[in-house]
N, C-alpha and C positions, 0 to 999 in steps of 0.2 A: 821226546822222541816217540814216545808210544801214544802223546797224545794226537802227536802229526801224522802217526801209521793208519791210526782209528779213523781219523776224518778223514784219509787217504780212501781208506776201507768204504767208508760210508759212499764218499763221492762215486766210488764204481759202483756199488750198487743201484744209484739214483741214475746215474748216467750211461753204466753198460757200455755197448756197442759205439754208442754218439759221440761217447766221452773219446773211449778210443782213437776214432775215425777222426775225430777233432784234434788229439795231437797228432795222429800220423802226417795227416796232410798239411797242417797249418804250425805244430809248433816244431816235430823235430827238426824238419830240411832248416830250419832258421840256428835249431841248436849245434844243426850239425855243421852249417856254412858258417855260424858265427862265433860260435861260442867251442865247440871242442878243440881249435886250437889253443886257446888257454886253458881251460876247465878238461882234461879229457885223464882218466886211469893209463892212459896207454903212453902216457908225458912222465917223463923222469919226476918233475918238480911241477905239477900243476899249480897255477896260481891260487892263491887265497888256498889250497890242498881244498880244493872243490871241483868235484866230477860230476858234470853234468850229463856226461856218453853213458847213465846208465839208470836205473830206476832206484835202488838202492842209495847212490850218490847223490841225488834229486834231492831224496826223502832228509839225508844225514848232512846235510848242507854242508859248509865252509868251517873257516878258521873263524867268523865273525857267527856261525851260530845256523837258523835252519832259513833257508833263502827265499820257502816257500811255505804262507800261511793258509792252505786251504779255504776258499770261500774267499778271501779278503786280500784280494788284491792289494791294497791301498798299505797294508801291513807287510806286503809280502817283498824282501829286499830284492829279489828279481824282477819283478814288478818296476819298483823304483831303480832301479839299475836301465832298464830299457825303456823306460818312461823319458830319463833326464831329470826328474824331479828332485834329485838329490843332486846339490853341486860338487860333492864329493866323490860321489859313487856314480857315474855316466861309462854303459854298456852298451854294443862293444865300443872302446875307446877312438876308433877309426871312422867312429859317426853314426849319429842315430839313425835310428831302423823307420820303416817309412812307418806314418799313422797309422795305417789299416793294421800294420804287422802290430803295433802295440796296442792295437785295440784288441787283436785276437789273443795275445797275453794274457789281457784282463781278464776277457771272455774265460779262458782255460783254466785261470786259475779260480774266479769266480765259481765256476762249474766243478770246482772242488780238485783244482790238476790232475784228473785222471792219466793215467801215464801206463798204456800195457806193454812197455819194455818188461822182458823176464832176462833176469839178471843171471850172471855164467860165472862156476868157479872164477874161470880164466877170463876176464874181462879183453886181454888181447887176441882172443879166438874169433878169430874171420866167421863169416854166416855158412850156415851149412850147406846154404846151398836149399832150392826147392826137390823134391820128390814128386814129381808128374804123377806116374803111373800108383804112388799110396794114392797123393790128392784124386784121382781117377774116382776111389773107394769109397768118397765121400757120397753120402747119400744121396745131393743135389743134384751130385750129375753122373748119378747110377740110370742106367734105361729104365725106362717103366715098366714096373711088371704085371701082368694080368693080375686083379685083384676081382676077388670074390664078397660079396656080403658076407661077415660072420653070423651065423645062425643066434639067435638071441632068445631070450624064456619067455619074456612078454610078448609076443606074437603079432599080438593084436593091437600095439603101439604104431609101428612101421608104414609109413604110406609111401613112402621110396627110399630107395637101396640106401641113400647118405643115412638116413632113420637105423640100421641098423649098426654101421659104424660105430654111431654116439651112444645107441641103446649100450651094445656090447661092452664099452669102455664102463660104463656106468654099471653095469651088472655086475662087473669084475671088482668094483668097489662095495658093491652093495648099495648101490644110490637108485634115484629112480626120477625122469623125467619129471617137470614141472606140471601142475594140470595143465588144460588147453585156454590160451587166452581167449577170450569174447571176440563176438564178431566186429565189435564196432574196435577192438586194439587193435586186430589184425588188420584189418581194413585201411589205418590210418598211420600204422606201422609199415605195409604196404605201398599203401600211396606213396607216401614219402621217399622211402627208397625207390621206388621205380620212376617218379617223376620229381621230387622234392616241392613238391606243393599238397596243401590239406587236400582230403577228400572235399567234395561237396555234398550238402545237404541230398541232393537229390542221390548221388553216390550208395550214401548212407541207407537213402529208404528202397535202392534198386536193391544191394546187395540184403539187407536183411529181409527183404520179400520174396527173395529168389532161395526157395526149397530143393531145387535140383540136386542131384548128384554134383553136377560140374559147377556150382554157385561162385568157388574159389577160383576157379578154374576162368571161367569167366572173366571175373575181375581183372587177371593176370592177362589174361590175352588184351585187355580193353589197355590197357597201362602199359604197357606193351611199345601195341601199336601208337599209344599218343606222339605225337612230335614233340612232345615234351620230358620221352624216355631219355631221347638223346641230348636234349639241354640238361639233366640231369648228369647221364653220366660222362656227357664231353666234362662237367666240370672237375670233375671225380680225376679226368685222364690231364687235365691241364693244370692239377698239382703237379704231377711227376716231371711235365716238360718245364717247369718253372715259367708257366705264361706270365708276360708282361708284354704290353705295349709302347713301352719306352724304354731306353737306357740306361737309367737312373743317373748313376754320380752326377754333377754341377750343373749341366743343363736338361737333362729328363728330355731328349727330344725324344720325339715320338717314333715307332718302329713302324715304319710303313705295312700298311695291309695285312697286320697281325690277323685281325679281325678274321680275315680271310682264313687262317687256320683253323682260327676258333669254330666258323661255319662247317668246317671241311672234315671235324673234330664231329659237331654233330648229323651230319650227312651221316658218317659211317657208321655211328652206333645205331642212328635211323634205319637205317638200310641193313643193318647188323655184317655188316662187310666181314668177313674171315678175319678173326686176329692176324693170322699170320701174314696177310696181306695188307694188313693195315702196319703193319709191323717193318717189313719190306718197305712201304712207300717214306717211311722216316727215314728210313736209312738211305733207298737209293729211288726214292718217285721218280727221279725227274730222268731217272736212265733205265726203267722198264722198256723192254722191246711194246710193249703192250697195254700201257697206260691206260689207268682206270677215268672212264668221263662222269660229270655228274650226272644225276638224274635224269634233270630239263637238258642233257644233251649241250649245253653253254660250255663248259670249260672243261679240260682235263685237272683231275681231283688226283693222280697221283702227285704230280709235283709239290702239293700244297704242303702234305706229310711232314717234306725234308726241311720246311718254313721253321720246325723249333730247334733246328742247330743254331738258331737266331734270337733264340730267348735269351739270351745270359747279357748279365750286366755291362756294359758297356764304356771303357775310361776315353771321357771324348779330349782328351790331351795326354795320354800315357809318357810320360817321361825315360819308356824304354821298348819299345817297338818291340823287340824280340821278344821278351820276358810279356807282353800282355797280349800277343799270339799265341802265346804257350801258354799261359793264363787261360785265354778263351781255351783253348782245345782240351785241357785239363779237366775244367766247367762241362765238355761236349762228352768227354767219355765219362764224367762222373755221373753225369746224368743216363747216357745211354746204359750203364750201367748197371747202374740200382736200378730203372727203369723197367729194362727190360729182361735184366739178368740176376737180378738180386744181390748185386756184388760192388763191392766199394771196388773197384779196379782204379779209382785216382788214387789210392793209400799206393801202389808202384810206384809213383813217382820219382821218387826219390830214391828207393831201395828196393829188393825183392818184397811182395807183399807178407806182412810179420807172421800171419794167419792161414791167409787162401792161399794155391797155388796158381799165384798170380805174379809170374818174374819182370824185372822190369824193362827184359827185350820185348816180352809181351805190350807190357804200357806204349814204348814207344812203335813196337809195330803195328798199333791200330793207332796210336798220332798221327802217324804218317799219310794213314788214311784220308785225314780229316785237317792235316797242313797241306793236302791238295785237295781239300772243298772250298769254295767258297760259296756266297751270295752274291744273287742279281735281280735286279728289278725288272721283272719280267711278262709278256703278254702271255695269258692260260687258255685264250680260247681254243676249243674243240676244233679237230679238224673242219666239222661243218658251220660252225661259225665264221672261223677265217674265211671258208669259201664264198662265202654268204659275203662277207666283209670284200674278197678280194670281186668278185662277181660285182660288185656294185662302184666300186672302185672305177673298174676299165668299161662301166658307162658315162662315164665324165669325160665330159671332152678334155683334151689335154693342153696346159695353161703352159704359156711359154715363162719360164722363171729364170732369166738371164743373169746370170750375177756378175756376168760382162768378163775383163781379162784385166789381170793386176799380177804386180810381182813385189813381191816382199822382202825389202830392203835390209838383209841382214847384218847384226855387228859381229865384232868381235864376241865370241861365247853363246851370242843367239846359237837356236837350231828349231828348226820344224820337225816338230816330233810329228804331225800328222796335217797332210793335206786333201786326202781324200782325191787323190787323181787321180787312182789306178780306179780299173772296171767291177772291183770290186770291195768286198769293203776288208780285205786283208787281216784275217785276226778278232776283227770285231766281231759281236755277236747281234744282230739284228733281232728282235721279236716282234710281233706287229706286221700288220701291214703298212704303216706309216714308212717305213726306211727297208720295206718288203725288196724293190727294185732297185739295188745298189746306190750306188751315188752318183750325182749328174753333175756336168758341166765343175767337176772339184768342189763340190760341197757335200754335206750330210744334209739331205732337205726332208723334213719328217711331213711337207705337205704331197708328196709322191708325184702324181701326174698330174698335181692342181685340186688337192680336196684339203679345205681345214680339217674337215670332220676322220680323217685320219689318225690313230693313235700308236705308237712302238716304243720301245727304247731300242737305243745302242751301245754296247760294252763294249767297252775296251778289252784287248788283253791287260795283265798286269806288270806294275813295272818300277824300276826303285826310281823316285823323283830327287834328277840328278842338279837342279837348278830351283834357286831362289825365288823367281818370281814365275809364273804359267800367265802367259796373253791367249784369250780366244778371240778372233776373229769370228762374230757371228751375227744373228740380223733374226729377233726373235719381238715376239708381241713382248708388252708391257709383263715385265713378273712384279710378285711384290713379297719383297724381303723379307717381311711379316710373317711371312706363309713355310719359312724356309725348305726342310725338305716335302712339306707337302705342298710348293708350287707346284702345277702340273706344269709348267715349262721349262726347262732348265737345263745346263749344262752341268754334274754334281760333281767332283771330284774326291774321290772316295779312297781315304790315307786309314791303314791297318784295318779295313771294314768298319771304319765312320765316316758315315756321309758329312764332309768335313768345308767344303765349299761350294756356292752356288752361284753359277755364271747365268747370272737373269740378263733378257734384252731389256732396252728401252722402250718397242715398241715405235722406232722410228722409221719403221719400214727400210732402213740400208744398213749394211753391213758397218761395224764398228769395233773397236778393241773391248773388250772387258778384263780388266789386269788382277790378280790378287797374289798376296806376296806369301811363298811359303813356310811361315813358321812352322808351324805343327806337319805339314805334309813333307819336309825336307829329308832326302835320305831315307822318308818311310817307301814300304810297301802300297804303291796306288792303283787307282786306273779310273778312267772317266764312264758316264753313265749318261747319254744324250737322253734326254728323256719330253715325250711329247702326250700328256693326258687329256689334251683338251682337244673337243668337238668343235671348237670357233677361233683356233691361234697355231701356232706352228712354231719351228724356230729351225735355222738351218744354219752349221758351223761349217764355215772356210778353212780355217787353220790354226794350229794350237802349237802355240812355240814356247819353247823355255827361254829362261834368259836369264844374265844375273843383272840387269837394266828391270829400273822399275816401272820406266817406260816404252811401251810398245814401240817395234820397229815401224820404220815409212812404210809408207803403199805408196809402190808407182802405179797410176789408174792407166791402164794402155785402152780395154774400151769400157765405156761406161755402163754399168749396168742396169738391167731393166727388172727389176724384183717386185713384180707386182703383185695386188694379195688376188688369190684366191674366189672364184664366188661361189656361191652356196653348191652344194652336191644336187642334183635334180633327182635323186632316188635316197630314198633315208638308207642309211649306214647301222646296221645292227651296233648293238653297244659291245663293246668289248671288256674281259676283266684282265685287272692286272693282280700281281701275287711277286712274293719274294721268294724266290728258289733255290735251290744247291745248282753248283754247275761245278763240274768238273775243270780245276784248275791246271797249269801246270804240274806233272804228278813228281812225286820224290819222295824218296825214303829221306827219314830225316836222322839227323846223330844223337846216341843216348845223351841226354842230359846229367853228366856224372853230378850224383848227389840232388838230381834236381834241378840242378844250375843251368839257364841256357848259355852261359858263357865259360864253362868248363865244360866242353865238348869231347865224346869218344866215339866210338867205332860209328858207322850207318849201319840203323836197322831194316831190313827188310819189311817192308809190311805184310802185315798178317795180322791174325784172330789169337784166341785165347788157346795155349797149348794142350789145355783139359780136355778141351771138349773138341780135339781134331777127332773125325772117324781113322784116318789113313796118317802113315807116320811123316809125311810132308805135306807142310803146310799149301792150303790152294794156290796155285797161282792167281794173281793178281794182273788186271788192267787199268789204264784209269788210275783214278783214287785208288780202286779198290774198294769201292763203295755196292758194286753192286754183287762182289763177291762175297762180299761184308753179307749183306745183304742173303744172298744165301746160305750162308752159314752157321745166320743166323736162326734162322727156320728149316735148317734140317739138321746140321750135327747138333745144335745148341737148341734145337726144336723143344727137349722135355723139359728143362730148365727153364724154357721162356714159357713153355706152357704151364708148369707149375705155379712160376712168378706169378704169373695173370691171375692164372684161377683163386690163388690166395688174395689177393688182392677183390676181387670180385666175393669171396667169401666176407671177407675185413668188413666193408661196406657194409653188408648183410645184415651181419651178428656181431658189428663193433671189433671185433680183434680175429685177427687171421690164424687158421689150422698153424701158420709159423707167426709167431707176434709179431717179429721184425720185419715188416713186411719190404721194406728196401735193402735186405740186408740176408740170404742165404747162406752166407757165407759160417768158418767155423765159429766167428764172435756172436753170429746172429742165436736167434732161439732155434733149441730141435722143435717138427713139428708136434702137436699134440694129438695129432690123428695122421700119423704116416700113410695109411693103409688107406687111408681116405682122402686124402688129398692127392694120390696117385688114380685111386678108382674115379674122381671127376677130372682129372686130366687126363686120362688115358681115354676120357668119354668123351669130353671137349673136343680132342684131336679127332676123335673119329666121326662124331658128328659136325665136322666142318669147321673147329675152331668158330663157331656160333654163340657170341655174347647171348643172344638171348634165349639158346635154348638152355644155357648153365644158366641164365636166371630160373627160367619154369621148374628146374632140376631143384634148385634149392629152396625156393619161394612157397612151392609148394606141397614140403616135408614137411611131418609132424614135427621134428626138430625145429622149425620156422612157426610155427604154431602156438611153442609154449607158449605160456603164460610169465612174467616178469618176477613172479614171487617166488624167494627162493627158500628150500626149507631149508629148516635151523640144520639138520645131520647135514645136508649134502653140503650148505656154506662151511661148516666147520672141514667138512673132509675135505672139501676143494674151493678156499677161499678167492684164489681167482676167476672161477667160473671157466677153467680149459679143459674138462670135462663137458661141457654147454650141457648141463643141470636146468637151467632157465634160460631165458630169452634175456640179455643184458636190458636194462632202461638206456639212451642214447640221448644225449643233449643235440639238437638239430644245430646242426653248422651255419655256419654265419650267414652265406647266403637264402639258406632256407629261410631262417628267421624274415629275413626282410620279404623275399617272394611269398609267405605265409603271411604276411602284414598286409601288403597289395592285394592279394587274393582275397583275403578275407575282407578287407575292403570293396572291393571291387573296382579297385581304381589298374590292376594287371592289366595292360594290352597284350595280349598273346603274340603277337608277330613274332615268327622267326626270323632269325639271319638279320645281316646288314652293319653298317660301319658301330662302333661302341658310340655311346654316351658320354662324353665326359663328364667325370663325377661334381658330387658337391661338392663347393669350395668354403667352407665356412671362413669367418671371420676370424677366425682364432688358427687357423691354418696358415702357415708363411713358410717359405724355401724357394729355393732356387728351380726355376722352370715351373713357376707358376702359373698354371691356365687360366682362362677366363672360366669361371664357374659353369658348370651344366644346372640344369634344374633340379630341382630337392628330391621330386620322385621318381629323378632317372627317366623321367619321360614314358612314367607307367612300366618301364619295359625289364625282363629280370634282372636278376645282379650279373648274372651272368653276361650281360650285354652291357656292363657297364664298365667303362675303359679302366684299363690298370694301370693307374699311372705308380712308377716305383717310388718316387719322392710324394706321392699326393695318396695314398691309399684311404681308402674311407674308413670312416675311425668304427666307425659301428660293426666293418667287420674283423676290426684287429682287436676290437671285445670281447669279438667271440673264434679266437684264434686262428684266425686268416692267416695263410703262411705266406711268409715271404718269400717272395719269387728268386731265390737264389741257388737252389740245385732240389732235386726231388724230394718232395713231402709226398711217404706213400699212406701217414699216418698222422690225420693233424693232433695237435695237443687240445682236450679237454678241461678248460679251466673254470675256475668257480673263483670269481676276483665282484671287489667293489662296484669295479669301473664298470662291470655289466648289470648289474641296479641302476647305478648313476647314468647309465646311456639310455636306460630303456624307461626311465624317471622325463630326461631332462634332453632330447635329443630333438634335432627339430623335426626330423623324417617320421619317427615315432610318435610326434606329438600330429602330424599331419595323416596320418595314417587313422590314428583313433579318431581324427573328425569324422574322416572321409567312412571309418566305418558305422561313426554313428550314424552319419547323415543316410546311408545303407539301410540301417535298419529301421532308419523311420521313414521310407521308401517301400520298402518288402512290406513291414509289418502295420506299421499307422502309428497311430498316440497310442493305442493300450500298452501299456507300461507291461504286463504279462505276456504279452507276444513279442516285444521287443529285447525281454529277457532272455526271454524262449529259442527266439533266432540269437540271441546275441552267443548263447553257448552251442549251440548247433555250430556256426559258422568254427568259432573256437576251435572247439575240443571235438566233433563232432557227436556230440552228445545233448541230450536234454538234462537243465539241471536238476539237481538233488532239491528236496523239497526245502533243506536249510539253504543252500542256494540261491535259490528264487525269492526267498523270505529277505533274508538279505540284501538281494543285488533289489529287489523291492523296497525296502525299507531305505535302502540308500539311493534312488532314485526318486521318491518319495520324500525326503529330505530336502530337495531343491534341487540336489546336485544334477547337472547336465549329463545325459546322458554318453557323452564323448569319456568323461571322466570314469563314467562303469566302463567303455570299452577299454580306456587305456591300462586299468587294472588287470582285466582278463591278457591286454598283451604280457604286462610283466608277473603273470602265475607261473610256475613251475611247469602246470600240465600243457602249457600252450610252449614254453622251448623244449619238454622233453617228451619223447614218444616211448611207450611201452614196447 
């Protein structure tokens, strides 16, 4: 027993917060649905006299001994109880728990079962209940108060206000600041952060030539402005949305025009767009009175925002419709969450939150929100694009597209769920100027007055699919199945928000059935998505009927019809983009899920926001979703708390760990700050200089505190072995994709272009699963990592070596490892091994055959440095040797000083 408590002990230490937040959401709602009616203290005669309702009873196991082996699943009889692994012992007896669930087991108890139940004399005493107005007191979501520099004794240390903060703490200890790093650390410690690529050579001899007062100063404005700030920091913000470009589970199909966020991600850090308006377009872009356009004037750039309620994992065959809608929205507020608010608000689920005062009518009155958003595949252009579009449009003469008169021979159970005969398109939502002018003659014709080069979708509203088989009647160019939901012609049928079927024509120029039989969309949640991408094809649908015949009903032909194609447009047609959007669905509060359950149903909640952080003692009214009241609530009562969140987050980056360590996590599990005073004094500055990503960069980038130097002395290490004091400047292992964008560059094989569709990654040989691509090129086609497609079942191994998070709810703080497998990758990988050619072949381009100047650049490019005279002696003597000079670059890739930056 004590030996169980101890490793009990140890596991919270190691795991903290994570641990917790990992049983709250994933194991108790299973303990509590599954197990506490056998196992529970509040039961006369518990089975096996084993209580699992409580932490204490966990630890002190059964009648058979303790039920949980910390670390060792494999040993642990709970484990094997829900595994099925023992033909004796099978938990609970009514049928095994689905895989995923017993994979989180594993997970849990692996991770040491952290378990933050605190246990009650009275084991049968109800919860107490939340306290709002204590929770109010908590320091998170206290108002910001004017804060002052504290006056400090070294005077002459401070080059901005944050300098004085960290002097002071330190003075209070008796510690004293690190000396000041060199130009050429700063420099490349700089770089890095602000763009995630090395300085260059020439970088290197601007700044150390440049004597000026503003030489730093300089630098920051230049890195700044790069278009490269914001490929940097969009990837920084596309951990927390959990970006992926596909689905993952069994078929990995791909998320349409992810891409498009990503772009949209670095626009606004380009443009330094106001947080809080950046913040806003996530929640509700697509229902601004007043939508933000891009730059070039081409698309509106709010909408794109609300494109990552669309990240999260995807089950393309759920075997419970309801439970993996509540699934998703679970995934949308855990992320909005942590994200934006620093608060695990999915641990409500189930129960009042253990911790925050976070109840769980709250949980479900922002579900509600977000059970009436959905997804649409939708056109973005700018008002003056469309115009452009529609202006060029009505100079085409107009083509007569007759699709003649017919009447459709219904059975018994048929029904036309849509003919398109009324004058308008009733419910649907049209985008585009393709299906811009209703519908003609009873069809959807995406070619308008007679132009291929026309492009729209049309949505349906939604609706529960009451019939077995769905016939469209439609008359479309050639699709190819291949292509599935990235044909650009297509009729989609889209069951629980997966694009789940695709009605392609044949391309025969007349009208014909296309039938497909409902398994997976039956009784689900659906609605159709006419969809027209192509500048030289069309497709137009007649009628869409259900049926439980899995053959389509007769056409009586009364007159025949004349559907002829199209000829070219005589004026070109600007290009149009398309994007996946939020649209507001049918709205509805939805019922608490008792215990979590969506099949034990209680009261309707109202929707609404977080009861903490209301200004006024009722809650806003809501419209709509309530997305875009969301939306402002979020940015004014909940304003300091999202501005803190940020700002620490943007600190994190900087100096490796956040003024709060936990940086997804505010809450009372999380860490207190270690500069309270200070991380109120740059948010309280944020807010007021316009919520300006880049003027809180120049704020901190350009303090003495960002200057130290990396070495730390022996008193202040002993006094403050974490370094949360900031004593010194941490050393920081460059993140996975820097690693590889520092390989390209250094080579010179980088193409700089922004924007545009991803890359699909390498497919190695040794790679297999299900939804497997066809390979992209080895070097990503020159272009960053960041541009390189995420597939969820295909991720590139190089950068899961260097702890690439997985895209499944916010990472605001990747994990740091030091493992084999990142020697063995950067040894024996093939991107690595083509990289060191490509920068050999570099340097005897720059420099010629002298083996001295090939040295010479070879560590410039590097490290941004010239080497040491043992250095040169060596990477001499070993080039000098025979050895090829690719073989010295690839050494310098796998040195220490080239993945970690001072």
């Amino acid at each position: 027993m004590r030996i169980l408590s101890a490793m009990l002990a140890v596991a919270a230490v190691l795991y903290g917060a994570e641990g917790d937040e990992f049983f709250e959401s994933r194991i108790r709602p299973v303990l509590t649905e599954q197990c506490y009616g056998c196992h529970s203290a509040k039961l006369r005669e518990p089975k096996a006299n084993l209580h699992l309702d409580s932490r204490s009873g966990l630890r002190k196991g059964g009648d058979s001994g303790a039920v949980v082996v910390p670390g060792k699943p494999a040993e642990s009889r709970l484990f094997k109880a829900v595994s099925y692994t023992d033909f004796h012992l099978r938990m609970p007896p009514t049928g095994k728990l689905p895989d995923a669930v017993i994979e989180d087991f594993k997970t849990w108890i692996g991770m040491g079962a952290p378990d933050p139940r605190v246990d009650t004399p009275d084991a049968r005493k109800g919860p107490a209940g939340i306290d709002l107005e204590r929770g109010r007191k908590y320091w998170a979501f206290q108002p910001l108060a004017p804060m002052r520099p504290p006056p400090v004794k070294n005077s002459a240390w401070p080059r901005a206000a944050i300098d004085n903060f960290i002097l002071a703490k330190l003075e209070e200890k008796g510690l004293a600041p690190a000396p000041e790093a060199s130009r050429r650390a700063w420099l490349r410690r700089v770089t890095f952060d602000l763009t995630g690529l090395p300085p260059t050579p020439a970088d290197v001899d601007a700044f150390e030539s440049d004597n000026s007062n503003d030489a730093y100063t300089h630098v920051v404005d230049r890195l700044l402005a790069s278009p490269h700030y914001g490929e940097r920091w969009a990837r920084h913000w596309l951990d927390l949305v959990r970006f992926a470009e596909t689905n993952g589970h069994e078929y990995d199909n791909n998320k349409l025009d992810a891409w498009q966020y990503r772009d949209y991600v670095i626009r606004a850090f380009n443009e330094d767009i106001p947080f809080n308006v950046f913040a806003r377009e996530h929640i509700a872009g697509d229902l601004l009175p007043n939508p933000r356009l891009s730059k070039d004037g081409s698309k509106v750039d709010s909408p794109l925002g609300t494109n990552f309620l669309w990240f999260g994992e995807v089950l393309n065959s759920a075997t419970d419709s309801l439970k993996s809608r509540a699934d998703t929205v679970d995934n949308q507020l855990d992320v909005i969450g942590k994200t934006f608010l620093g608060l695990t608000v999915a641990c409500a689920r189930c129960h009042d939150h253990k911790f925050d005062p976070i109840p769980t009518l709250d949980y479900y009155g922002m579900a509600g929100i977000f059970h009436s958003t959905g997804m649409r595949e939708a056109v973005i252009d700018s008002p003056a694009r469309a115009a452009a579009i529609q202006a060029a449009h009505r100079k085409a003469a107009p083509v007569t597209r007759n699709p003649g008169k017919s009447k459709i021979v219904l059975r018994p159970g048929d029904e036309i769920w849509e003919d398109f005969n009324g004058a308008t398109w009733s419910g649907w939502f049209a985008s585009g100027e393709a299906f811009a002018g209703g519908p003609h003659d009873g069809v959807a014709d995406s070619a308008g007055r007679g132009a291929n080069e026309l492009v729209g979708s049309l949505t349906s509203p939604k609706f529960r699919m009451p019939k077995r088989w769905v016939h469209v009647r439609m008359a479309a160019k050639k699709g190819d199945k291949s292509l599935i939901e990235n044909e650009p012609v297509r009729l989609t049928l889209v069951a629980d928000d997966y694009k789940s079927l695709h009605y392609l024509g044949s391309g025969s120029g007349q009208f014909e059935w296309v039938s497909f039989r409902m398994t997976l969309p039956y009784q689900r949640l659906c609605y159709f998505e006419i969809v027209d991408r192509s500048r030289t094809g069309n497709i137009a649908v007649d009628a869409i009927v259900f049926s439980d015949e899995s053959k389509p009903p007769a056409v009586e032909v009364i007159e025949k019809a004349d559907w002829r194609e199209p000829a070219p447009l005589p004026v070109a047609l600007p290009e149009s983009n398309f994007g996946m959007i939020a649209w507001d669905e049918s709205s509805n509060d939805i019922r608490l899920h008792i215990r979590g359950n969506h099949q034990n149903l209680g009261d309707s909640v109202p929707r609404h926001f977080l009861q903490v952080m209301w200004r006024s003692p009722e809650s806003p009214a809501v419209t709509g979703s309530g997305r875009l009241q969301f939306a402002d609530w979020l940015t004014t009562d909940s304003a300091p708390l999202l501005a803190r969140v940020y700002v620490n987050r943007v600190w994190k980056h900087h100096f490796g760990q956040g003024i709060v360590r936990t940086a997804d996590n505010f809450g009372l599990t999380g860490e207190r700050p270690s500069h309270r005073d200070l991380l109120d004094y740059l948010t309280a500055k944020f807010i007021d200089e316009g919520w300006s990503t880049k003027k809180l960069h120049r704020e901190i980038v350009l303090s003495a505190a960002y200057r130290m130097g990396s070495r730390a002395a022996s008193q202040a290490a002993a006094a403050d072995p974490r370094n949360d004091l900031l004593h010194h400047f941490p050393v920081q292992r460059l993140q996975a994709e820097a690693v590889r964008d520092a390989m390209l560059s250094i080579s010179g094989a980088l193409k700089p272009r922004l924007f545009g569709p991803s890359v699909v990654p390498y497919i190695s040989k040794y790679q297999d699963g299900r939804g497997k691509p066809k390979s992209g090129p080895l070097d990503g086609d020159g272009r960053r990592s960041l541009y390189v497609q995420v597939r969820r079942n295909f991720l590139t191994p190089l950068f899961l070596a260097f702890d690439y998070p997985l895209p499944i709810s916010t990472t605001g703080a990747r994990g740091t490892s030091t493992v084999p497998s990142q020697a063995l990758i950067l040894m024996n990988n093939e991107f690595v091994l083509q990289q060191a050619a490509e920068y050999a072949s570099r340097i005897t381009r720059e420099a010629g055959s002298d083996k001295a100047a090939q040295v010479n650049l070879a560590f410039r490019l590097a490290f941004a440095r010239k080497p040491e005279k043992w250095e040169a002696d060596e990477s001499l003597r070993f080039l000098e040797s025979g050895r090829p000079l690719a073989d010295l670059t690839h050494v310098l890739f796998n040195s220490a000083e080239f993945l970690y930056v001072e």
